[in-house]
C-alpha positions, 0 to 999 in steps of 0.5 A, a space after each residue: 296767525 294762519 300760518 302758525 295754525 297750520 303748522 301746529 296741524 301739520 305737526 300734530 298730524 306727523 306726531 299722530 302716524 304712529 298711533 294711527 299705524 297701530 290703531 290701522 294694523 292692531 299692532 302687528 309687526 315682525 319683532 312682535 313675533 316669538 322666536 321658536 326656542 330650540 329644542 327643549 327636554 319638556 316639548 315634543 319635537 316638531 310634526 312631519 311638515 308634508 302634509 301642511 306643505 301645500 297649505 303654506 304655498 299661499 299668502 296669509 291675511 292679518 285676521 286679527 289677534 288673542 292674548 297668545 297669538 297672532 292670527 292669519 287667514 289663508 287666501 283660500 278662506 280654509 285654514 288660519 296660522 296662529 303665530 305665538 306673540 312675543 311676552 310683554 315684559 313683565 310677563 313669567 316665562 312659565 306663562 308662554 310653556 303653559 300655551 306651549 302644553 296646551 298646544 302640544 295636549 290639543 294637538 296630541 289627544 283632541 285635534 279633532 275636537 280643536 281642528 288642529 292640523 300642525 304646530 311647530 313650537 321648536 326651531 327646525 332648519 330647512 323644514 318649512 317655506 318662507 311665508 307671506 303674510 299681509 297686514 290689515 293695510 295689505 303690506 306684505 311680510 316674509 317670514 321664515 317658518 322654521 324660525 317661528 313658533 305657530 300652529 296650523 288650524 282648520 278655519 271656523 265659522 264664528 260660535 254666535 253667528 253661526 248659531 244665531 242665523 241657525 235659530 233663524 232658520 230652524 237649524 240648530 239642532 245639529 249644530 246643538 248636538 255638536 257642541 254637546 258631543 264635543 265638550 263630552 269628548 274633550 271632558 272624556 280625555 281629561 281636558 279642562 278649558 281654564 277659559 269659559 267664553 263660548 263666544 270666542 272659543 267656540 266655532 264651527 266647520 259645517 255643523 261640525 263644532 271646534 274649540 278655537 281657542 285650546 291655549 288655556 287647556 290643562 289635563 285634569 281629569 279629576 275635573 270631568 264632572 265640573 266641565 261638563 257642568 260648566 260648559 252645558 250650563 253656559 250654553 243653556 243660557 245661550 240658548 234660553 236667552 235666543 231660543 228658548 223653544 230648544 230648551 226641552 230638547 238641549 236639556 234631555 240631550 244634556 241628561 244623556 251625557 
């Protein structure tokens, strides 16, 4: 009887690795990877790989993972390479060329706004390195760049974390005055951020604020207006909910724009 308890144990242990191993590594692998596609008439070529060369002469770290990429953090903590996953199935092709323009739209008029260094939507040959990146186990992968779709972007410190120990300390003014200077920027060229989360979207470099999340920019500049609206209104919520002593303050900013 024991005997036969232990190997149903055994057997249901063999039968549970792979739904562990996807559990412990969020479902990364390789063959999750989207190719880059070859030139294409509708994306631009590929920008001059120089000046990101250094950054990818270090390993990268499995940070975790969104709805178009996965994303990797450097060794030196400074920057992150999000690498486009491959479309499920029952997905449109339309969808992963909507990224694609709201990548090249970030990169080509707010990359100071998204902290954007690079991307590399097209195949290139013997443009970049092959580059090492480790799972959450710590397994080590090379990859070869050219082959690969991916952006490079300056790494940021969360939105609500940063802000929240900032209301604690009674600095968050400048980081207030940040985020209001970008969502004034970006609205100005005609961006729209079909996504509205702060939380996932938003972060900072210093008191510096960046939109992370840029995969679901369009141009619409019809749309000004209604953005600022949106993303000043759900900011104030924030604020009121956490710290409601900046209320008066934000609100006179928010006038101004």
């Amino acid at each position: 009887m024991n005997r036969s308890i232990n190997f149903f144990l055994f057997a249901a242990a063999l039968l549970s690795l792979p739904f562990l191993y996807v559990e412990m590594t969020q479902g990364f692998r390789i063959n999750k990877l989207y190719p880059a596609p070859f030139l294409q008439a509708e994306l631009e070529a590929n920008q001059k790989t120089e000046p990101v060369l250094p950054l990818l002469c270090q390993p990268f770290r499995y940070l975790g993972k969104g709805m178009q990429f996965f994303v990797f953090e450097s060794q030196d903590k400074q920057v992150v390479i999000k690498l486009f996953k491959r479309p499920k199935k029952n997905h449109s092709p339309e969808r992963i060329q909507k990224t694609f323009s709201a990548c090249q739209l970030a990169f080509t008029l707010a990359p100071k706004e998204t902290g954007l260094l690079y991307i590399h939507l097209c195949h290139s040959s013997d443009q970049l390195p092959a580059l090492t990146l480790k799972n959450r186990l710590g397994i080590s992968y090379s990859i070869p760049l050219d082959s690969y779709s991916f952006v490079i972007q300056k790494k940021a410190e969360p939105f609500y974390s940063a802000l929240l120990q900032a209301f604690r300390n009674g600095s968050a003014a400048s980081l207030i005055d940040s985020y209001l200077a970008l969502i004034a920027s970006r609205s100005s060229k005609g961006i729209c951020n079909t996504d509205f989360l702060l939380k996932n979207n938003f972060g900072f470099l210093g008191d510096q604020a960046i939109e992370m999340d840029f995969g679901n920019y369009i141009y619409a500049p019809e749309n000004k207006e209604k953005e600022l609206h949106l993303f000043t209104g759900r900011m104030r919520r924030f604020i009121k909910k956490h710290a409601p002593e900046y209320l008066t303050q934000y609100d006179d900013k928010v006038a101004a724009l």
